[in-house]
C-alpha atoms as one frame of an Amber mdcrd trajectory, in Angstrom:
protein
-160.364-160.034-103.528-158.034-161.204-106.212-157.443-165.132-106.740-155.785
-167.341-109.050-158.394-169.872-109.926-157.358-173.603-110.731-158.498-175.565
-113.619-160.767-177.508-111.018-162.387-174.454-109.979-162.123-172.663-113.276
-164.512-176.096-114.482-166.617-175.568-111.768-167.536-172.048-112.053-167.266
-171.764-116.094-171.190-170.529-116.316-170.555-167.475-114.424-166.973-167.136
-115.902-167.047-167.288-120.143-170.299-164.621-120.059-167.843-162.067-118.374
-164.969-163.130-120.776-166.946-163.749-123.655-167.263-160.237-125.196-163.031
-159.787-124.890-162.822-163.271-126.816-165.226-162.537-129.671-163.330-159.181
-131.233-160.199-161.781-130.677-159.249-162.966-134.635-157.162-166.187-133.288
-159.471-167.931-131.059-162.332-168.716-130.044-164.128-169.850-126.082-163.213
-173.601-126.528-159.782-172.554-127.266-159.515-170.359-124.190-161.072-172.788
-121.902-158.876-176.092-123.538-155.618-173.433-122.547-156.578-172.682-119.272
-157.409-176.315-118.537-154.094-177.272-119.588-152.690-174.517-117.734-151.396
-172.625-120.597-153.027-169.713-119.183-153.739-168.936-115.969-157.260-167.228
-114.902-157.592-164.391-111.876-160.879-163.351-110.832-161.174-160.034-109.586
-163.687-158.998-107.384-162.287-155.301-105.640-163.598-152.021-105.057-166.353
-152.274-107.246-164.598-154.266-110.014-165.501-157.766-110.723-163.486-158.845
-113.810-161.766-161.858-114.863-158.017-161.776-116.025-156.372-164.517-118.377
-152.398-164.105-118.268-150.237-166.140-120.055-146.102-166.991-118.891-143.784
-167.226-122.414-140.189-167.740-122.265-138.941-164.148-124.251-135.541-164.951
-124.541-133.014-167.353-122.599-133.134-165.659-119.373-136.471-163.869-119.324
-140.180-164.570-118.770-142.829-162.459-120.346-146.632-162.244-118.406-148.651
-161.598-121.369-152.148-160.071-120.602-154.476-162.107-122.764-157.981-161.055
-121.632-159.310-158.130-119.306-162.451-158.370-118.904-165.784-157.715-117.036
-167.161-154.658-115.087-164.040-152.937-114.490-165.583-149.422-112.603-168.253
-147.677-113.168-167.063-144.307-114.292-167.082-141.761-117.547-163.918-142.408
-119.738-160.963-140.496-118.417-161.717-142.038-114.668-162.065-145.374-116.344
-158.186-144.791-117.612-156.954-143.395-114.315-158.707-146.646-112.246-157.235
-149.038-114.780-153.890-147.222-114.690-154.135-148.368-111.107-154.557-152.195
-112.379-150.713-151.248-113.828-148.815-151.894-110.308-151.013-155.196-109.763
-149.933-156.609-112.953-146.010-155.768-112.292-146.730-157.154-108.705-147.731
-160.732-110.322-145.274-160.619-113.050-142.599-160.577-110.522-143.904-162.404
-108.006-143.877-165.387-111.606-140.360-163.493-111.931-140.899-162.489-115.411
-138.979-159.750-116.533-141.729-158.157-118.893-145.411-157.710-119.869-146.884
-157.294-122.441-150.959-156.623-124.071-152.612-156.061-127.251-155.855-155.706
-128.591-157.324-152.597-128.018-155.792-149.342-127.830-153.796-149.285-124.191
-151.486-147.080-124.885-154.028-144.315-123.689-154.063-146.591-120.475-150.691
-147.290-120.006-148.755-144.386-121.559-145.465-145.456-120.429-145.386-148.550
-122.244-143.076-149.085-124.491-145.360-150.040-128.053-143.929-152.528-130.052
-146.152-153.445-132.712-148.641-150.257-133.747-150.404-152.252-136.075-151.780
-154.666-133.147-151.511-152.499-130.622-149.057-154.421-128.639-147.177-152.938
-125.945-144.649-154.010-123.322-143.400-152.558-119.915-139.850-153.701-118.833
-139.947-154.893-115.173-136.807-153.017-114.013
């Protein structure tokens, strides 16, 4: 199961949600869990909670207007137990989270994603990168 949680809900359940999300947000320079939690109460970003074969992680997105006539889904935050397999399996099943993400972006009809961080470009090789120094990458929703 894969659901967009509310703000309501997102207050409700934040004890089982900021342990998950709380490693991803402390290796993150520019801000810290009460920023996180004041931006997804606000509904600056936007929270999925994935619970799917075998994966229970939480997801913070975030919609930015790129240019004039296109919307970027920035993925903020993956985080959680995302598989339970050595490392090249773990890059094949999250290559698999790829198509999900396009499926929301459009379905929010952005035109683009976009992550940094970490090193994804192992996990999503046919991203364009454009920023090597953070890591950032983008795919093109075509």
């Amino acid at each position: 199961m894969i659901r967009l949680m509310l703000p309501a809900d997102i207050a409700t359940e934040w004890e089982r949600i900021s342990p998950v999300l709380e490693p991803a947000v402390e290796v993150d320079e520019t801000r810290q869990m009460s920023d996180v939690y004041r931006d997804l109460m606000s509904g600056d970003f936007a929270l999925f909670d994935v619970e799917h074969d075998g994966d229970k992680a939480i997801v913070v997105v975030e919609i930015s207007q790129s240019s004039v006539n296109s919307k970027c889904l920035w993925l903020v935050y993956v985080a959680g137990h995302i598989g339970s397999y050595a490392p090249r399996a773990w890059i094949g099943h999250m290559r698999n989270w790829s198509q999900w993400f396009q499926d929301i972006a459009r379905a929010l009809n952005c035109t683009e994603i976009r992550i940094k961080g970490r090193d994804w470009s192992k996990v999503f090789p046919d991203w364009e990168c454009v920023d090597p120094d953070w890591h950032e990458l983008r795919k093109e929703l075509v």
